[in-house]
C-alpha positions in Angstrom: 0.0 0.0 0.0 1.3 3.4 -0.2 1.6 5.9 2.4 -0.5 9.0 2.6 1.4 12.0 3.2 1.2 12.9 6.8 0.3 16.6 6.5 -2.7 15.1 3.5 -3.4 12.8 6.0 -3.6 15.1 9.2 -5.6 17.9 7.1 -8.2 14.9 6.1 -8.5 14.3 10.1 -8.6 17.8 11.1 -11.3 18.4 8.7 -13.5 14.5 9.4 -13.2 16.4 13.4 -14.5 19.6 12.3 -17.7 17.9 10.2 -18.1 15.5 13.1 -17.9 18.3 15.6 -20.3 20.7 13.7 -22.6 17.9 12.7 -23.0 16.8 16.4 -24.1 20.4 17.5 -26.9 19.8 15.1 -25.6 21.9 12.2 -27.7 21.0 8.8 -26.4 20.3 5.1 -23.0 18.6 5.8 -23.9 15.0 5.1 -22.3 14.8 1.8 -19.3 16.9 2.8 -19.0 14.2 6.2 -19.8 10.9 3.4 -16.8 12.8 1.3 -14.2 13.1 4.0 -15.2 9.8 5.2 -14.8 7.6 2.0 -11.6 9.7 1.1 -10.1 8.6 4.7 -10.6 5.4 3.5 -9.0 5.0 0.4 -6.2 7.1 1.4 -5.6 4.4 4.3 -6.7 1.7 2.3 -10.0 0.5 4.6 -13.2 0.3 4.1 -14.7 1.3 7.5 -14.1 5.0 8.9 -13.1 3.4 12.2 -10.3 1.6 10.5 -9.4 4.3 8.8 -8.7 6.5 11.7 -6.9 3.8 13.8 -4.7 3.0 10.6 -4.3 7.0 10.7 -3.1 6.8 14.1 -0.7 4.4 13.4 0.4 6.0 10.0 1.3 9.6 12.1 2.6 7.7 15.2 6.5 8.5 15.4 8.9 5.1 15.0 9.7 3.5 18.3 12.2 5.3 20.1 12.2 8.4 17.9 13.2 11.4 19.0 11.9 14.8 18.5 13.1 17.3 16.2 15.4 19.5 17.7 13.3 22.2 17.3 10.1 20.7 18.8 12.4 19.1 21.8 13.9 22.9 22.5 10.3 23.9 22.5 9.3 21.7 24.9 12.0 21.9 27.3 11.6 26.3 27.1 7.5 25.2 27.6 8.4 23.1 30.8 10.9 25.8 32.4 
């Protein structure tokens, strides 16, 4: 299979969350737009249920075992915990 690119990937989650969140609040007319995130989840992480999608999503984004931050991120973080 081959690999979504993470920030296609990410910016198809960001956006399933956003339908999901504004459909749950009752918000009309976003069916299609939810059924067209939804399927496109799925073929980029080649499943056919959303909920496989997202875990393969997961897993797709999660860093290698015993990666390492960027620099930049790990200077971040240590100037956020100071």
């Amino acid at each position: 299979m081959l690999t979504p690119d993470p920030r296609y990937l990410r910016s198809l989650l960001a956006r399933y969350a956003d339908l999901r969140i504004a459909h749950s609040r009752g918000e009309k007319g976003l069916e299609q737009h939810l059924d067209d995130v939804t399927y496109t989840l799925c073929v980029a992480t080649g499943t056919t249920r959303i909920e496989d999608a997202l875990t393969t999503a997961d897993a797709l984004l999660a860093p290698p075992a015993g990666a390492t931050a960027p620099p930049a991120l790990e200077a971040e973080r240590t100037e956020l915990a100071a």
